[in-house]
N, CA, C and O atoms as a Maestro MAE file, in Angstrom:
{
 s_m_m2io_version
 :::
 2.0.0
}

f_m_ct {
 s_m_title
 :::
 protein
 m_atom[312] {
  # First column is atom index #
  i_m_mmod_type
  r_m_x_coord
  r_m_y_coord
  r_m_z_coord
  i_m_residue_number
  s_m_chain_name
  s_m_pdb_residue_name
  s_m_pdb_atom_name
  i_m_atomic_number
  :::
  1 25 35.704 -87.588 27.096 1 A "UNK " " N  " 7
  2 3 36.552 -87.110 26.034 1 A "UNK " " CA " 6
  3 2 37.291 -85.884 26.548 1 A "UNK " " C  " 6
  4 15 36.534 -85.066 27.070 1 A "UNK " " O  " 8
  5 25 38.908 -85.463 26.531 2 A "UNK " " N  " 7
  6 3 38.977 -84.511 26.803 2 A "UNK " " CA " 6
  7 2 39.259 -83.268 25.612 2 A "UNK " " C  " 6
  8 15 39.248 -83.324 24.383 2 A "UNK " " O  " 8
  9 25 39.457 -82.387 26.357 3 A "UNK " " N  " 7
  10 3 39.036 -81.010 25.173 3 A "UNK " " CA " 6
  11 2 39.835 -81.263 23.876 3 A "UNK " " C  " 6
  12 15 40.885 -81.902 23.813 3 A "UNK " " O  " 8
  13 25 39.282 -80.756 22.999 4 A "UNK " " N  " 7
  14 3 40.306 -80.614 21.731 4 A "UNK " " CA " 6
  15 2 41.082 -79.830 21.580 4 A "UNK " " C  " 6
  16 15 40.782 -78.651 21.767 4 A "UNK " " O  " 8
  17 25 42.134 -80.132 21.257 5 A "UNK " " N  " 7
  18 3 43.138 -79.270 20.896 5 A "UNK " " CA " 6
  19 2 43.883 -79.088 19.671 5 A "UNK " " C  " 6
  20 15 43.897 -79.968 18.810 5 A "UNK " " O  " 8
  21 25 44.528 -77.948 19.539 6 A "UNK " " N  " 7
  22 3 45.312 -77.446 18.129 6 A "UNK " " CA " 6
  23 2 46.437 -77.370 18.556 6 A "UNK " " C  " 6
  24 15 46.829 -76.807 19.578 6 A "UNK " " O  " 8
  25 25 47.209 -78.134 17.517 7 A "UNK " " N  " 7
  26 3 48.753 -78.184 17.200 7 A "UNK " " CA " 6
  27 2 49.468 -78.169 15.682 7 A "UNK " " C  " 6
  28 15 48.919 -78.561 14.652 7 A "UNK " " O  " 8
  29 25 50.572 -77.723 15.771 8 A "UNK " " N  " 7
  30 3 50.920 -77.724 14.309 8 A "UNK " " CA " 6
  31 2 52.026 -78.340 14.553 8 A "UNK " " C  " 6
  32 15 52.815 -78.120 15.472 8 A "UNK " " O  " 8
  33 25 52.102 -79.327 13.502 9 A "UNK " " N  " 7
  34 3 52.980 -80.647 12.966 9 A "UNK " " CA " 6
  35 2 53.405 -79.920 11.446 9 A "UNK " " C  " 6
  36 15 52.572 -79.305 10.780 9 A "UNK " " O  " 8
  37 25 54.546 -80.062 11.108 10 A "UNK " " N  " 7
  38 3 55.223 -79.988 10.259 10 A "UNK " " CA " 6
  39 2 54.522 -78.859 9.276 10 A "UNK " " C  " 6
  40 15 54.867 -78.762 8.098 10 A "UNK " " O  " 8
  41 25 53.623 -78.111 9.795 11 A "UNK " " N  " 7
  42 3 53.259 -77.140 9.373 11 A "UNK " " CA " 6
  43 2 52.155 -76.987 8.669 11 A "UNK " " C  " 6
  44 15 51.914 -76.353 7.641 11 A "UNK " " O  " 8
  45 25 51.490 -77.682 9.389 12 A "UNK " " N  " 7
  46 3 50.256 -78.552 9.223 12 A "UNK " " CA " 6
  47 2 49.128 -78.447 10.418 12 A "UNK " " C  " 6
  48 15 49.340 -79.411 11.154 12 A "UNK " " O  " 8
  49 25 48.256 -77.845 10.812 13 A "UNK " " N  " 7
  50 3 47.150 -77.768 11.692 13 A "UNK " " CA " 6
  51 2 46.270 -79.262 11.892 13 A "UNK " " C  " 6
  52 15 45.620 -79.867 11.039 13 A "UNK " " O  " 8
  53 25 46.524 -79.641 13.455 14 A "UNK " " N  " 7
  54 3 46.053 -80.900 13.301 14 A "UNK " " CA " 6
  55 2 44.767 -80.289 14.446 14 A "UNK " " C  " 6
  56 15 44.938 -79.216 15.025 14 A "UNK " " O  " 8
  57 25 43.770 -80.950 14.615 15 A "UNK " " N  " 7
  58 3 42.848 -80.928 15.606 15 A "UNK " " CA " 6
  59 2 42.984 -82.431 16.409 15 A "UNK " " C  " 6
  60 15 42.808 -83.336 15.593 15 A "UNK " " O  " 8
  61 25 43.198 -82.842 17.521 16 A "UNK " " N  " 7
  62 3 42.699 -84.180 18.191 16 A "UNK " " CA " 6
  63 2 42.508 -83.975 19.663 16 A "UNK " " C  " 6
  64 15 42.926 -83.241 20.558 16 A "UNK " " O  " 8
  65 25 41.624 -85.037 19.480 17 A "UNK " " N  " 7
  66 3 41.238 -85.526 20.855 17 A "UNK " " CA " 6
  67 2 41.304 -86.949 21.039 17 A "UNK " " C  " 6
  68 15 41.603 -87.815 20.217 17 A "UNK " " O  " 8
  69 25 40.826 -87.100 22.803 18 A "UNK " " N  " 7
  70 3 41.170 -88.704 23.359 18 A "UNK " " CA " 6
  71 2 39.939 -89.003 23.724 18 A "UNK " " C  " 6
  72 15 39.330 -88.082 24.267 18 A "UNK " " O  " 8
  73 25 39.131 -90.461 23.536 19 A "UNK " " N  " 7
  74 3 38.208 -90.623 24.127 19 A "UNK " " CA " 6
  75 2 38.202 -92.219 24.912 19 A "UNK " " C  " 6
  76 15 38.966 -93.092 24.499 19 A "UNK " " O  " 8
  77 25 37.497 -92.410 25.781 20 A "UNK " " N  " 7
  78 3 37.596 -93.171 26.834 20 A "UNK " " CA " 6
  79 2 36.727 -94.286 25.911 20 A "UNK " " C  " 6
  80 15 35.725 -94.079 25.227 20 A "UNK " " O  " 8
  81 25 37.749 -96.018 26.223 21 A "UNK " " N  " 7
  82 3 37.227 -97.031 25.141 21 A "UNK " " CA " 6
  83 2 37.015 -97.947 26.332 21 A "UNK " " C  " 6
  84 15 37.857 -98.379 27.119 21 A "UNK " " O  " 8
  85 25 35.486 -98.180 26.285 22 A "UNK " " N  " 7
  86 3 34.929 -98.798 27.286 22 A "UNK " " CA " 6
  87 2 34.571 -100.131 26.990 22 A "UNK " " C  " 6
  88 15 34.162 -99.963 25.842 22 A "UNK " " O  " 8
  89 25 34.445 -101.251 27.197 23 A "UNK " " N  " 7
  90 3 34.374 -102.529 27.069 23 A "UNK " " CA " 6
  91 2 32.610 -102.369 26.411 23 A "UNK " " C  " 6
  92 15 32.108 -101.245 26.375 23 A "UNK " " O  " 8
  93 25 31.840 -103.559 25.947 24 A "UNK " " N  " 7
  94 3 30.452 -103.314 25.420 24 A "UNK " " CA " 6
  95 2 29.700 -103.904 26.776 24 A "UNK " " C  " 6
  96 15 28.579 -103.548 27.140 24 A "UNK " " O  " 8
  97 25 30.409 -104.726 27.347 25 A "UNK " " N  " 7
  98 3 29.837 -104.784 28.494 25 A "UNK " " CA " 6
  99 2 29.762 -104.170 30.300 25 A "UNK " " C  " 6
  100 15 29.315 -104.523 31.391 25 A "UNK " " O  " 8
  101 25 30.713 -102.786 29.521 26 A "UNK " " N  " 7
  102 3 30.496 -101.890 31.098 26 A "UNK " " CA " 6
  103 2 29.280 -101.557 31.707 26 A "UNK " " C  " 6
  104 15 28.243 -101.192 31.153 26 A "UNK " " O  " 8
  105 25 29.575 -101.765 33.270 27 A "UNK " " N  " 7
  106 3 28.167 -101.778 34.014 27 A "UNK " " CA " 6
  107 2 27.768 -100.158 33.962 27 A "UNK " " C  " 6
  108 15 26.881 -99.985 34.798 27 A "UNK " " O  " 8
  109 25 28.045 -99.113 33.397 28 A "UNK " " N  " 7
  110 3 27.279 -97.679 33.526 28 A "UNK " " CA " 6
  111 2 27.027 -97.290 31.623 28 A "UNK " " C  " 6
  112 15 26.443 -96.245 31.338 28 A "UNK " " O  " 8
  113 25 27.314 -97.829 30.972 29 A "UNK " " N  " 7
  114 3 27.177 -97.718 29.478 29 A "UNK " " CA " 6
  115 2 25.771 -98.076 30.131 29 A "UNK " " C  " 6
  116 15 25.471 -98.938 30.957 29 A "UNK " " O  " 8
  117 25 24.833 -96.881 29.314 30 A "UNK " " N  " 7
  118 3 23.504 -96.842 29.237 30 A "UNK " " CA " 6
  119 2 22.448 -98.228 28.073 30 A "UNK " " C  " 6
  120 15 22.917 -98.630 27.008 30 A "UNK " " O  " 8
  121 25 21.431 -98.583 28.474 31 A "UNK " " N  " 7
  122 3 21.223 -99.841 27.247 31 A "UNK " " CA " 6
  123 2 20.804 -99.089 26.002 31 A "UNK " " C  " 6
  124 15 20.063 -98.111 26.100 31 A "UNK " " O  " 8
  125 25 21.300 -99.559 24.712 32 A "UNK " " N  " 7
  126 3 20.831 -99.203 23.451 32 A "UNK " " CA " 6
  127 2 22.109 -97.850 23.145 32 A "UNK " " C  " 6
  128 15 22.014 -97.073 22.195 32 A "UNK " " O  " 8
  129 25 22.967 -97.822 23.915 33 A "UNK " " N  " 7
  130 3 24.241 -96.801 23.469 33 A "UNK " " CA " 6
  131 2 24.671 -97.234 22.633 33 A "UNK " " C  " 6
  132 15 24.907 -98.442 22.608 33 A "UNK " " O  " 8
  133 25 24.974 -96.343 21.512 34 A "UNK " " N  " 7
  134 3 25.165 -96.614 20.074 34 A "UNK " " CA " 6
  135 2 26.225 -95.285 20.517 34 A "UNK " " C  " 6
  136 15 26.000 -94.184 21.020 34 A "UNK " " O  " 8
  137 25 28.068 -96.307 19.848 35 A "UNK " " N  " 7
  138 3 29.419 -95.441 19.965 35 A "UNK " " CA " 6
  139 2 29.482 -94.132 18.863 35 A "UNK " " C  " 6
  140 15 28.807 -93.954 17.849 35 A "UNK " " O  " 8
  141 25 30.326 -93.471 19.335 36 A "UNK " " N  " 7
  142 3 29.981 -91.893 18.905 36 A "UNK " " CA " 6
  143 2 31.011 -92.302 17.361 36 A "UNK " " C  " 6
  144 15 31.207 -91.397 16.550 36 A "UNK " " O  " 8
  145 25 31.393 -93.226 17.196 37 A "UNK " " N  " 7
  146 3 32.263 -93.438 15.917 37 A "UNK " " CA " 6
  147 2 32.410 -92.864 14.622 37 A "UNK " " C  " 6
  148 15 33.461 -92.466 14.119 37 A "UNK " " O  " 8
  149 25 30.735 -92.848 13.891 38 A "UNK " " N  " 7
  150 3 29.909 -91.933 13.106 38 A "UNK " " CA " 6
  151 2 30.310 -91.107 12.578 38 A "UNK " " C  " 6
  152 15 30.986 -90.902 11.570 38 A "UNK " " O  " 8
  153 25 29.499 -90.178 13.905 39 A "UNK " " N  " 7
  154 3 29.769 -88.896 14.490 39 A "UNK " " CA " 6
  155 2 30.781 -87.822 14.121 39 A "UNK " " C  " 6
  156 15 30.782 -86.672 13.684 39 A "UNK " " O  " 8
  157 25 31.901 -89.038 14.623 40 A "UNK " " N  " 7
  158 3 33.385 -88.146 14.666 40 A "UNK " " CA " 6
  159 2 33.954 -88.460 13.290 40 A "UNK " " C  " 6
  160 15 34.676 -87.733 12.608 40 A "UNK " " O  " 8
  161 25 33.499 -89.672 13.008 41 A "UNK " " N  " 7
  162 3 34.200 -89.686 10.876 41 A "UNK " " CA " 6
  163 2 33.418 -89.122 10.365 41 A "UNK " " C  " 6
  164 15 33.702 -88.783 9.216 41 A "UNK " " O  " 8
  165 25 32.089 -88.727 10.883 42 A "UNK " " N  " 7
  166 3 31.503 -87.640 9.476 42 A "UNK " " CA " 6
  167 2 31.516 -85.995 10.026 42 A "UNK " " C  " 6
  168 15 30.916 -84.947 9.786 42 A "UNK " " O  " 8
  169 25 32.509 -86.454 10.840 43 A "UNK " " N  " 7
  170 3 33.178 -84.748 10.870 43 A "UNK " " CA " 6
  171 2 35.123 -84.691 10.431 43 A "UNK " " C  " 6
  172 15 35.981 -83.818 10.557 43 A "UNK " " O  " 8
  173 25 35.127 -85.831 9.999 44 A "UNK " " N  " 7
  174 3 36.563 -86.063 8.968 44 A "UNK " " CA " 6
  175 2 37.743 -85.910 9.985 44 A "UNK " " C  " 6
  176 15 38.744 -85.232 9.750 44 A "UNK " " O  " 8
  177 25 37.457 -86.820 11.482 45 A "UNK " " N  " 7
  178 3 38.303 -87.025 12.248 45 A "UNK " " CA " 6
  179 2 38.417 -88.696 12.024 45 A "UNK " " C  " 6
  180 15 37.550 -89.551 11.842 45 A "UNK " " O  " 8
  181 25 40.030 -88.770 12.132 46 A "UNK " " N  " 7
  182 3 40.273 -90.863 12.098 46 A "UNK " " CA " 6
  183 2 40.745 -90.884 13.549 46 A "UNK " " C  " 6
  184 15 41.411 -90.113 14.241 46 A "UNK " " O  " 8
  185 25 39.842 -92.660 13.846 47 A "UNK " " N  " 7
  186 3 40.260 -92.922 14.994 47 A "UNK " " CA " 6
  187 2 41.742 -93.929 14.654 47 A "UNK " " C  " 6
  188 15 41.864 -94.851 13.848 47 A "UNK " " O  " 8
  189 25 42.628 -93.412 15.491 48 A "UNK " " N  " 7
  190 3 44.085 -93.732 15.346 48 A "UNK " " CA " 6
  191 2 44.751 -94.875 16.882 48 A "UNK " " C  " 6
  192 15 45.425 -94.489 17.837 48 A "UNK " " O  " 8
  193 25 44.369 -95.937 16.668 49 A "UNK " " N  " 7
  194 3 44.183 -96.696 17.832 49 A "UNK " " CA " 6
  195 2 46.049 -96.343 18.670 49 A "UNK " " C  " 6
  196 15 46.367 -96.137 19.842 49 A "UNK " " O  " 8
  197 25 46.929 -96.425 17.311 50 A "UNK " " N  " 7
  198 3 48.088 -97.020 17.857 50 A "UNK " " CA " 6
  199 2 48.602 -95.479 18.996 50 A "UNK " " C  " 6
  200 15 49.349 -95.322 19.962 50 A "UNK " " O  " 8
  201 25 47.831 -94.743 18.296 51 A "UNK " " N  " 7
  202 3 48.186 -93.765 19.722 51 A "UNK " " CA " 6
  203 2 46.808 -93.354 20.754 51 A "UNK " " C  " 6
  204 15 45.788 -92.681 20.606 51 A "UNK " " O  " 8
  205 25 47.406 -94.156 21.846 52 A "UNK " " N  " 7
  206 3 46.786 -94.341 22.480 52 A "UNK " " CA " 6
  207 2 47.831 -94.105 24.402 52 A "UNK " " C  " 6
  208 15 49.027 -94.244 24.659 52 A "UNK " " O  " 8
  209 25 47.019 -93.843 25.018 53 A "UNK " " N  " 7
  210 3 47.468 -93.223 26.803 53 A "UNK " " CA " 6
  211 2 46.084 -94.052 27.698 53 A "UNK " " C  " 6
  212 15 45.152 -94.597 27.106 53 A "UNK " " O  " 8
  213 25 46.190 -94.002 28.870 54 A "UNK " " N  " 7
  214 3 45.548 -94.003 30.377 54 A "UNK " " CA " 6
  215 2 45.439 -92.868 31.079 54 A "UNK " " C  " 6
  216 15 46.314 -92.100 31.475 54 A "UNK " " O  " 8
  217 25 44.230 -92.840 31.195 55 A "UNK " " N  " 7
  218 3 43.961 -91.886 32.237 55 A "UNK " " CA " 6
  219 2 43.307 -92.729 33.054 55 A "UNK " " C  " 6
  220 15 42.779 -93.800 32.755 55 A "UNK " " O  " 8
  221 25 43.388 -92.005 34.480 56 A "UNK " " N  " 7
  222 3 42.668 -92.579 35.725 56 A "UNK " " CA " 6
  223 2 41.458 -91.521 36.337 56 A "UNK " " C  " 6
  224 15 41.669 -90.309 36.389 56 A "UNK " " O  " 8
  225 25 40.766 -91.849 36.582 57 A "UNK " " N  " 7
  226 3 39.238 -91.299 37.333 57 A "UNK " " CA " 6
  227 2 38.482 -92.196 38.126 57 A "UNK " " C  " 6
  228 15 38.533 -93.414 37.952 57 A "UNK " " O  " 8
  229 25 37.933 -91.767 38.804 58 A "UNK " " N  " 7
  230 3 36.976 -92.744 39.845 58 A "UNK " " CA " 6
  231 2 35.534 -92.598 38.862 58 A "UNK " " C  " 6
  232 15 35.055 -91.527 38.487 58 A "UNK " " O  " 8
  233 25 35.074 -93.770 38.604 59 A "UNK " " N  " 7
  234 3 33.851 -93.806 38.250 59 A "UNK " " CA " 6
  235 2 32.681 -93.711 39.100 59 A "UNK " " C  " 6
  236 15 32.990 -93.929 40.272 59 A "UNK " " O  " 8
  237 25 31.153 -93.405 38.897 60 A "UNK " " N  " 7
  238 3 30.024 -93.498 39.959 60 A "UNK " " CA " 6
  239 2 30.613 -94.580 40.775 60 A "UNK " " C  " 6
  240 15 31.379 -95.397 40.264 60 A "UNK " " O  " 8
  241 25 30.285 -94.617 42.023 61 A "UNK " " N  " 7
  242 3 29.799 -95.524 43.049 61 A "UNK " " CA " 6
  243 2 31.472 -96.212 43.249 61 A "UNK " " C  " 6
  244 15 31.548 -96.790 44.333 61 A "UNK " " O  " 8
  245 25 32.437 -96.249 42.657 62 A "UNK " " N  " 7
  246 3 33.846 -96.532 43.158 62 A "UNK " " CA " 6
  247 2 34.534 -95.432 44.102 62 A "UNK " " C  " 6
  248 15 34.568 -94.213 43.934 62 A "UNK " " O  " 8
  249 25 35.036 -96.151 45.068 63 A "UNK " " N  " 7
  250 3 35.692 -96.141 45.825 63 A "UNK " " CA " 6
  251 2 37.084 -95.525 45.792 63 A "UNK " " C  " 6
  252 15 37.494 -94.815 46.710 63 A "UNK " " O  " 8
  253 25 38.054 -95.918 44.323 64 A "UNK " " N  " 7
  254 3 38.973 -95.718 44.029 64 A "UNK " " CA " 6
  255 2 38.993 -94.894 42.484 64 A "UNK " " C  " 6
  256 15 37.976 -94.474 41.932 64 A "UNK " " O  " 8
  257 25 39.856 -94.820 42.147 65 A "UNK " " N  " 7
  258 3 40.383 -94.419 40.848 65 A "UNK " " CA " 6
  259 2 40.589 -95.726 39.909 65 A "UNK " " C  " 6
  260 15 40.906 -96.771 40.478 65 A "UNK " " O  " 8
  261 25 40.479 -95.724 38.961 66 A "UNK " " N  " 7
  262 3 41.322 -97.041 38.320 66 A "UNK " " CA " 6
  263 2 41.568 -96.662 36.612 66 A "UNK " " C  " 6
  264 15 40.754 -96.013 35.956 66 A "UNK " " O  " 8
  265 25 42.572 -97.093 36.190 67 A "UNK " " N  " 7
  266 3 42.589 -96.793 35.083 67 A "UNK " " CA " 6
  267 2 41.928 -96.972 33.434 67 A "UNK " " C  " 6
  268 15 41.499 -98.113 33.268 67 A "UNK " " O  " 8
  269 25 41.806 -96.266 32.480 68 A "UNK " " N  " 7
  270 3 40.544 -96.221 31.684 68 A "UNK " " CA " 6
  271 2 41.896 -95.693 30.073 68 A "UNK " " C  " 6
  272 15 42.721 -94.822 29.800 68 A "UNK " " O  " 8
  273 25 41.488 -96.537 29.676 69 A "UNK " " N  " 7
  274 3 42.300 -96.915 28.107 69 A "UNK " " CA " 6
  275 2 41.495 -95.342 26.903 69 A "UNK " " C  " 6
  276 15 40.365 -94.900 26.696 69 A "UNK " " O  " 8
  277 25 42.495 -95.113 26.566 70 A "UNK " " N  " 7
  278 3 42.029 -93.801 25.939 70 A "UNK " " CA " 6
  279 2 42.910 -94.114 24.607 70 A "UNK " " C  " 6
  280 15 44.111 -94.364 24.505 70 A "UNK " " O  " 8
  281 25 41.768 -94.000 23.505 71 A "UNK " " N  " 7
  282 3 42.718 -93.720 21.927 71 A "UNK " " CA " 6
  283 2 42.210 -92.023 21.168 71 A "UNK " " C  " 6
  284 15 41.355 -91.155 21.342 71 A "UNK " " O  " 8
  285 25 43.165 -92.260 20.439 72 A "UNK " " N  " 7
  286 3 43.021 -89.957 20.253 72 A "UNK " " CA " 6
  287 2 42.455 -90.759 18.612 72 A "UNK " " C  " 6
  288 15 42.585 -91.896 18.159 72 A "UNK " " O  " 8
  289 25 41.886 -89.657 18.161 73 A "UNK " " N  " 7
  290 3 41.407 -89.084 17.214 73 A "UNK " " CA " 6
  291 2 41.644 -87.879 16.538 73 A "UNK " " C  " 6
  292 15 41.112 -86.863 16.985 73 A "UNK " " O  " 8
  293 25 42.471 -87.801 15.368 74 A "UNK " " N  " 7
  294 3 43.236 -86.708 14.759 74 A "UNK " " CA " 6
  295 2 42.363 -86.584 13.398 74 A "UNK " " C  " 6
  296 15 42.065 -87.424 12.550 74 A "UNK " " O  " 8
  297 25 42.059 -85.150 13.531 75 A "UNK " " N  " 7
  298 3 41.622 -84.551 12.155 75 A "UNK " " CA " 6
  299 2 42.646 -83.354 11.325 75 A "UNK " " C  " 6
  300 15 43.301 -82.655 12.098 75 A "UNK " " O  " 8
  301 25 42.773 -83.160 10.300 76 A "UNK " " N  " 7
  302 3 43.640 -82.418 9.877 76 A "UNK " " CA " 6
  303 2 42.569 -80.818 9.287 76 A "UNK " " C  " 6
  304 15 41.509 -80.822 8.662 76 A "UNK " " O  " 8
  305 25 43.137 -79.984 9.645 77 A "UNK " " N  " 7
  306 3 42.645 -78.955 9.140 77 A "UNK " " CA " 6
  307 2 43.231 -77.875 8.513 77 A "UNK " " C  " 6
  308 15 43.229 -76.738 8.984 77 A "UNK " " O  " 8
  309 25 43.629 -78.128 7.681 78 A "UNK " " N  " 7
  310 3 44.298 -77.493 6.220 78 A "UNK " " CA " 6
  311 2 43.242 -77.555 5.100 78 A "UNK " " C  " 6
  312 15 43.516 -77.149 3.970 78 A "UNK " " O  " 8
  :::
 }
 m_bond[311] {
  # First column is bond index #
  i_m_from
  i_m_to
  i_m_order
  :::
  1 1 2 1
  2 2 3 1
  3 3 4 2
  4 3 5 1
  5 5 6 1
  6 6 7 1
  7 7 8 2
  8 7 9 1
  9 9 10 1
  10 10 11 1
  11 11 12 2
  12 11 13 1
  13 13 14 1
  14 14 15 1
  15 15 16 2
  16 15 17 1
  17 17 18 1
  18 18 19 1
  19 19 20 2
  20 19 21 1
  21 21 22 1
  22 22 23 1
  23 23 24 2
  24 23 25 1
  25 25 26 1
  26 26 27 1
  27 27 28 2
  28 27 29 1
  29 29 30 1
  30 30 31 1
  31 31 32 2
  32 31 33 1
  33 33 34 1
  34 34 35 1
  35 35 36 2
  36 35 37 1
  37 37 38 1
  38 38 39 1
  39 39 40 2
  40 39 41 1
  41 41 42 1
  42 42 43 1
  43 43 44 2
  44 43 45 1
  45 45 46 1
  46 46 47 1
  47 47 48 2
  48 47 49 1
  49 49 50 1
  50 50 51 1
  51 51 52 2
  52 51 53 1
  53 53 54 1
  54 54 55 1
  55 55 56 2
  56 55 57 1
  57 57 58 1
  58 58 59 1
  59 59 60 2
  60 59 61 1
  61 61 62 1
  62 62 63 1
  63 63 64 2
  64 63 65 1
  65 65 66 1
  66 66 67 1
  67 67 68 2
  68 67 69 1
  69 69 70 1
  70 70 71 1
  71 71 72 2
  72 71 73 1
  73 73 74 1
  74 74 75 1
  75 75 76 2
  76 75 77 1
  77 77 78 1
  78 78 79 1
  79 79 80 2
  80 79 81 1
  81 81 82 1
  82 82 83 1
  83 83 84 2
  84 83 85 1
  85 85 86 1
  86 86 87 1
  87 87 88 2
  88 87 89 1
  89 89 90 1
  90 90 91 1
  91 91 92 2
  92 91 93 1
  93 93 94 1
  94 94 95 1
  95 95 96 2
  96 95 97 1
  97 97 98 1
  98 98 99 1
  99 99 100 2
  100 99 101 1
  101 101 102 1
  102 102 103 1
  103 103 104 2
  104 103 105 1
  105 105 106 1
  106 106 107 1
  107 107 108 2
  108 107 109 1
  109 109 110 1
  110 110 111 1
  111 111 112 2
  112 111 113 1
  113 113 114 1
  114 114 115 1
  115 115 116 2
  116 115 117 1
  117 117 118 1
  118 118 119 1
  119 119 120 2
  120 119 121 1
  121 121 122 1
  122 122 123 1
  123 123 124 2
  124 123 125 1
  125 125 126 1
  126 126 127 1
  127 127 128 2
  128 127 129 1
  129 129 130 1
  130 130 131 1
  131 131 132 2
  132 131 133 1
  133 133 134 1
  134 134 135 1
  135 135 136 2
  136 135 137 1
  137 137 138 1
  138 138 139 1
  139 139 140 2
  140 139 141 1
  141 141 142 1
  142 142 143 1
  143 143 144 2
  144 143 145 1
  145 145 146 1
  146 146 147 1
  147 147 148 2
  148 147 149 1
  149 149 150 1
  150 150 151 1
  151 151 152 2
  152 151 153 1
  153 153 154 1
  154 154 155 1
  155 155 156 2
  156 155 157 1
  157 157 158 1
  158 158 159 1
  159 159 160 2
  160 159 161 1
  161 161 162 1
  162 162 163 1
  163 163 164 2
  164 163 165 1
  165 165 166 1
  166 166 167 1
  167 167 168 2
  168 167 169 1
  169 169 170 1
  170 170 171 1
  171 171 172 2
  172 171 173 1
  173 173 174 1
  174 174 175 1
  175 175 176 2
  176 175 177 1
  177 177 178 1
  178 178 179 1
  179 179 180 2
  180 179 181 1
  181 181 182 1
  182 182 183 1
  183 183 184 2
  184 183 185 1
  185 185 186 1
  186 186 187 1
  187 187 188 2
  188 187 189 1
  189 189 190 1
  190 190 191 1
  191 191 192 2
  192 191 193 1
  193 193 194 1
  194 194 195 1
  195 195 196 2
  196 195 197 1
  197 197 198 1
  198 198 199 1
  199 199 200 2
  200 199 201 1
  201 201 202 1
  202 202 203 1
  203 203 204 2
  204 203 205 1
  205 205 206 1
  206 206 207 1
  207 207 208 2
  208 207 209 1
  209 209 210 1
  210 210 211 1
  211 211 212 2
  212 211 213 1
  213 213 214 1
  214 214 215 1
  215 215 216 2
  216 215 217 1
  217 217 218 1
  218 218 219 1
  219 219 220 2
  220 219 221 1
  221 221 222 1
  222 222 223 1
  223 223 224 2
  224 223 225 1
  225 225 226 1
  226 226 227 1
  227 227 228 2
  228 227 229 1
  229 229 230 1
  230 230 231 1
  231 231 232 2
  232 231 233 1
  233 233 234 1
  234 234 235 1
  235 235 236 2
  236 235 237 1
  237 237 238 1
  238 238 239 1
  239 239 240 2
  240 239 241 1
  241 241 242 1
  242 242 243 1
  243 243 244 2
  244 243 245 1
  245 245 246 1
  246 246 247 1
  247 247 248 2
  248 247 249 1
  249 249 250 1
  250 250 251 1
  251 251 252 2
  252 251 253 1
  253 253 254 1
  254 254 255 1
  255 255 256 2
  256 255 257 1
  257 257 258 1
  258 258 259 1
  259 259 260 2
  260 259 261 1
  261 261 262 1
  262 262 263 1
  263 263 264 2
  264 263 265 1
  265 265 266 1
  266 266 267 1
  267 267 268 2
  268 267 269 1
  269 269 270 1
  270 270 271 1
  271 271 272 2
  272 271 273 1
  273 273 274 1
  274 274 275 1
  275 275 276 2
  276 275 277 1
  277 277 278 1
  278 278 279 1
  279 279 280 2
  280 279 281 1
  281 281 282 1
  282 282 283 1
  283 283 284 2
  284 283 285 1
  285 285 286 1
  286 286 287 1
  287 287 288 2
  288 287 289 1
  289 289 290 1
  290 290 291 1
  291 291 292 2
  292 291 293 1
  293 293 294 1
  294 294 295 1
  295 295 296 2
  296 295 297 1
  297 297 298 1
  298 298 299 1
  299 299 300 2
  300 299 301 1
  301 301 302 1
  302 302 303 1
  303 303 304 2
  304 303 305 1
  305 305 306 1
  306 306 307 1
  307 307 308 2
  308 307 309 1
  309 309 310 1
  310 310 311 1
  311 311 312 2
  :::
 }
}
């Protein structure tokens, strides 16, 4: 996930962040990982698929970089 950040939209304090959307069958997802989804709606953040970016990182044991599907999560704080 990267850091959260504050911005103001129309004059409006938004909080969001991006988090990395991993398939259910990735080989380093730990067994019995239960998604942080919850978590982040019962702290009155929505996950907002249609904005969504790539980031690239090398995972354990790769060789390369490859790219990793990221959707943000916007909470409003007003």
């Amino acid at each position: 996930m990267s850091a959260i950040t504050l911005s103001t939209c129309q004059g409006h304090a938004i909080a969001a962040f991006c988090a990395v959307e991993r398939p259910d069958d990735h080989p380093l997802k730990p067994d019995g990982y239960v998604p942080l989804h919850g978590f982040w709606r019962s702290r009155e953040y929505e996950r907002h698929p249609a904005l969504a970016t790539t980031f690239h990182w090398k995972d354990i044991g790769d060789s390369e970089e490859t790219h990793k599907p990221m959707v943000f999560w916007l909470k409003s704080l007003r």
